[in-house]
C-alpha positions as CSV (number, residue, x, y, z in Angstrom):
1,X,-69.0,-19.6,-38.9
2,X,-68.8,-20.8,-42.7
3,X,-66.4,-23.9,-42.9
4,X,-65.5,-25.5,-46.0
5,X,-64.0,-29.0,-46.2
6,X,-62.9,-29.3,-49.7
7,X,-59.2,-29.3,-51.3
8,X,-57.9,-26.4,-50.5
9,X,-57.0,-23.5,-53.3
10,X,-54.5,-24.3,-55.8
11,X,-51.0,-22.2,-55.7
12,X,-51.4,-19.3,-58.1
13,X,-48.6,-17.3,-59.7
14,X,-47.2,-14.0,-58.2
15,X,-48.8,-11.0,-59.8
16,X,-51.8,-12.8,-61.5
17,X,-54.7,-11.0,-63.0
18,X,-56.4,-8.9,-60.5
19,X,-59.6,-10.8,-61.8
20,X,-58.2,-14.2,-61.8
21,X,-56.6,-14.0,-58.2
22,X,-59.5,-13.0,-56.6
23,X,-61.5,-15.3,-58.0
24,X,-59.0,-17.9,-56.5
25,X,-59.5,-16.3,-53.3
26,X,-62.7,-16.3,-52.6
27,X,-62.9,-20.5,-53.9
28,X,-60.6,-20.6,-50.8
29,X,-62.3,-18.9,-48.7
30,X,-65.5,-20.5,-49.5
31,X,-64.0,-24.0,-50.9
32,X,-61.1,-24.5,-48.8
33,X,-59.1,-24.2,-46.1
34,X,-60.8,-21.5,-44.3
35,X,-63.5,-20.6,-41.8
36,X,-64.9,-17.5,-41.6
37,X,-66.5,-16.4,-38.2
38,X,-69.2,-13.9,-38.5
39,X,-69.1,-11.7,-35.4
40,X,-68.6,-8.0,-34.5
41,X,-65.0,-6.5,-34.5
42,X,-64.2,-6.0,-30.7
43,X,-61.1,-4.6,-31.9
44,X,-62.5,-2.2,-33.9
45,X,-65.3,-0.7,-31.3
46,X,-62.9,-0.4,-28.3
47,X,-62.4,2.6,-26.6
48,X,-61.4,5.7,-28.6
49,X,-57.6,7.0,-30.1
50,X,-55.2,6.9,-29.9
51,X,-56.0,4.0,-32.1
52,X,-54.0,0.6,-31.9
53,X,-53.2,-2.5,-34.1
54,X,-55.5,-5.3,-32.8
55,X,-53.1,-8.6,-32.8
56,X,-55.2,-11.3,-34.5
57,X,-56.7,-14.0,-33.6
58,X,-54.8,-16.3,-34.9
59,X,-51.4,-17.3,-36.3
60,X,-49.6,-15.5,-39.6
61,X,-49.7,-19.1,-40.9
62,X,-53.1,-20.4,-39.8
63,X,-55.0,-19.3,-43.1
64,X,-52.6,-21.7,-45.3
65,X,-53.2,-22.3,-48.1
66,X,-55.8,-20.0,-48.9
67,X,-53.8,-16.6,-47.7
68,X,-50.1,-17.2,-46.9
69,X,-48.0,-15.9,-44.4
70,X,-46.1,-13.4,-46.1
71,X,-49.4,-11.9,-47.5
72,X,-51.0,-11.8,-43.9
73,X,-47.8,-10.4,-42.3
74,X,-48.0,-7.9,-44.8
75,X,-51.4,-6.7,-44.8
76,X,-52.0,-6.9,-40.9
77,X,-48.5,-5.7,-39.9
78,X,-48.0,-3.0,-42.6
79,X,-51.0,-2.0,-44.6
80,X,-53.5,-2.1,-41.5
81,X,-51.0,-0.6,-39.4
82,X,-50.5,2.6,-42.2
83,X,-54.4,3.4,-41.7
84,X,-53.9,2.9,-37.8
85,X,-51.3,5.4,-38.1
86,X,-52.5,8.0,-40.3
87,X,-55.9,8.8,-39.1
88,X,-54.3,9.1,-35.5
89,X,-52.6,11.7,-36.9
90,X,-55.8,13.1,-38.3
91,X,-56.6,13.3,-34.9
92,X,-53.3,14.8,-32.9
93,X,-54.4,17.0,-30.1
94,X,-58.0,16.0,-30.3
95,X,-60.5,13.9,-28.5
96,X,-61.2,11.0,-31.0
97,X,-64.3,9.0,-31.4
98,X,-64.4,5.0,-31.0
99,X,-63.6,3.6,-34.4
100,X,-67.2,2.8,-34.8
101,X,-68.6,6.3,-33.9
102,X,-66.0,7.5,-36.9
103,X,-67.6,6.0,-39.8
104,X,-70.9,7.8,-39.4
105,X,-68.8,11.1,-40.3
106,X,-65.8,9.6,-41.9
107,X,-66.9,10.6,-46.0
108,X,-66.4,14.6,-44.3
109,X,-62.7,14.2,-44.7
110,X,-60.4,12.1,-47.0
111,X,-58.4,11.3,-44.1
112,X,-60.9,9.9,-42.2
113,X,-62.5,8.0,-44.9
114,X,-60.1,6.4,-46.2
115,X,-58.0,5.8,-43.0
116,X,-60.5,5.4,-40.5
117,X,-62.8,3.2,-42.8
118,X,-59.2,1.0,-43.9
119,X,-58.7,0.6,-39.4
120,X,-62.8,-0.9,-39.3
121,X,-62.7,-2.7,-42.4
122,X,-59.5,-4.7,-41.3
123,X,-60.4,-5.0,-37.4
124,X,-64.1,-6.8,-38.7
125,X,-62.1,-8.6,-41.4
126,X,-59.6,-10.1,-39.1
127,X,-62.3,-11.0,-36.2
128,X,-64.4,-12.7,-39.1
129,X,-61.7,-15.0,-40.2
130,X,-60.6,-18.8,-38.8
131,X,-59.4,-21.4,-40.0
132,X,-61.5,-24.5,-41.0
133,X,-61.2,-26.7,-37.9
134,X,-61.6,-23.2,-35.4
135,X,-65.0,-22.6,-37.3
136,X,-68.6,-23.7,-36.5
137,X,-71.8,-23.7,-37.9
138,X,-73.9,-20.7,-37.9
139,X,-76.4,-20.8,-35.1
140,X,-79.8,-21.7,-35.5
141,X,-81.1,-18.2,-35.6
142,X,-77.9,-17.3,-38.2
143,X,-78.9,-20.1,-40.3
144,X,-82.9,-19.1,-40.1
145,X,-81.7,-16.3,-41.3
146,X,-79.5,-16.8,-44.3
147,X,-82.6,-19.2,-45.6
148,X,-85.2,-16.6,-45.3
149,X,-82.7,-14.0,-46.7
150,X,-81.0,-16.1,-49.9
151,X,-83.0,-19.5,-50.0
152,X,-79.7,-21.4,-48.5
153,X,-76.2,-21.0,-47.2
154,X,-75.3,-22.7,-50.6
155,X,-77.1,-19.6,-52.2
156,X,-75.5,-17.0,-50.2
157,X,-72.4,-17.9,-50.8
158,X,-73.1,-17.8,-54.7
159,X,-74.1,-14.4,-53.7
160,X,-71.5,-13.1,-51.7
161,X,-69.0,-14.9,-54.2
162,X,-70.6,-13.2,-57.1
163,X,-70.6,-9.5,-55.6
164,X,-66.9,-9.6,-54.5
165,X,-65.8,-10.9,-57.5
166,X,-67.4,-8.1,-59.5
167,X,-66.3,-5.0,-57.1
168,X,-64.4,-3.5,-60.0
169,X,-60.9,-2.0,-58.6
170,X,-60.2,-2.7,-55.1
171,X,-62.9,-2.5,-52.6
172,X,-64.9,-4.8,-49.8
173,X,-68.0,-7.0,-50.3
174,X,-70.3,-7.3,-47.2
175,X,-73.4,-9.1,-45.6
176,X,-75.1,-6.9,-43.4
177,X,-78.8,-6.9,-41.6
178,X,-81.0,-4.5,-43.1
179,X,-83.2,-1.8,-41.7
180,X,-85.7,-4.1,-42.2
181,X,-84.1,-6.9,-40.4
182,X,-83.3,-8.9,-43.4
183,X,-79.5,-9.9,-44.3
184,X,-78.7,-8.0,-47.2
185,X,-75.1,-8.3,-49.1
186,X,-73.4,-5.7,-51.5
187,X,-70.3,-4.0,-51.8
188,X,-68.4,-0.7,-51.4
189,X,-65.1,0.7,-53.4
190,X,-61.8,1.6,-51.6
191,X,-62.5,1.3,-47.7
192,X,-65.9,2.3,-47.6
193,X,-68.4,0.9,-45.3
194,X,-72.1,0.8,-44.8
195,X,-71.8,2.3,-41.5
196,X,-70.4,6.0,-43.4
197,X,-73.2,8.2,-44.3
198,X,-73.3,8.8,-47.7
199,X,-72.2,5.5,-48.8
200,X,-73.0,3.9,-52.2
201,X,-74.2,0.5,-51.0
202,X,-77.6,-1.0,-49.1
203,X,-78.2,0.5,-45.9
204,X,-77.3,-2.5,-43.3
205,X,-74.8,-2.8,-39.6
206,X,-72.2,-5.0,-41.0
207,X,-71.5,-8.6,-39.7
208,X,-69.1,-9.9,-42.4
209,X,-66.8,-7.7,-44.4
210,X,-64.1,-9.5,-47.4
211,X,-61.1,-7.2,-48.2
212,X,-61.0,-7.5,-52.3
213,X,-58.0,-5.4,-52.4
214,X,-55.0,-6.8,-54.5
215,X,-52.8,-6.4,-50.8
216,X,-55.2,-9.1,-49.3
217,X,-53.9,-12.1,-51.8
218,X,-51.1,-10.8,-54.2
219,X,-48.7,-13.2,-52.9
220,X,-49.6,-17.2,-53.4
């Protein structure tokens, strides 16, 4: 995973700038006390609906500092849970796909894209994050990787950083392997993903998806 050992985030006031909170977001999550995990959501490709709210992985508190635990009750109990609930009913009385096998379709309906892209992006995001001390170091492979890809894990970082930060409005920034086998990062509004056809972002199978919705940090 990405670890950071620096002090952690300083407190920021309720309601900031859009601009200015996420900006101290992500210096948490790359800066301070946070891990993120980069891994597939096992969550997110279990069996098909009726879809359920994955618990996570760790405590509401664990993320502290850098997300508090009112904001992560919040957005895992009550905002993941809305998506969970409406695109189930987007599927009443029919056979539904497994999360994954939705998002190839999901931009055919409003429902689906919005609702069934929101229960993906959250189950990855979720499964990605740790804290610090439950994080490791990418594998050898992983950190092969991010060098041929971005020159350094210092660099991709910048990178990742850089693209959040400048998803205007509320959206997710990702880094992905490429067609081409290459880790690639860019972003999506709303709760788009790469995996939906159609998509405005580079074509890549996700491995590490950041929520830059105001719901993610609006707290402290």
């Amino acid at each position: 995973g990405i670890s950071s050992r620096n002090a952690a985030s300083p407190a920021v006031a309720l309601r900031m700038s859009e601009s200015s909170q996420r900006r101290e977001v992500l210096g948490a999550l790359f800066a301070g006390g946070l891990g993120l995990a980069l891994g597939s959501p096992a969550e997110a490709r279990a069996d098909g609906g009726p879809y359920k709210l994955p618990p996570l992985p760790f405590d509401y508190n664990a993320l502290e500092p850098a997300i508090d635990e009112m904001t992560m009750k919040i957005h895992h109990d009550k905002h993941h849970q809305a998506y969970i609930t409406n695109v189930n009913k987007a599927f009443e009385g029919k056979e539904a796909p497994t999360i994954t096998e939705l998002q190839k379709k999901a931009m055919s309906s409003p429902a689906l894209r919005n609702n069934g892209g929101g229960h993906y992006n959250h189950a990855m995001f979720w499964s990605t994050l740790a804290p610090t001390a439950s994080s490791g170091k990418p594998s050898p492979a992983l950190a092969k990787a991010i060098d041929e890809s971005f020159g350094s894990m210092d660099k991709m970082v910048e990178t990742f950083s850089t693209t959040a930060a400048k998803r205007f409005g509320s959206g997710w920034a990702w880094l992905g392997v490429s067609p081409a086998g290459k880790l690639v990062i860019d972003s999506t509004p709303n709760q788009d993903n790469p995996l939906m056809e159609g998509a405005q972002c580079a074509a890549m199978i996700p491995v590490l998806g950041l929520d830059v919705w105001e719901h993610a940090y609006y707290l402290k």
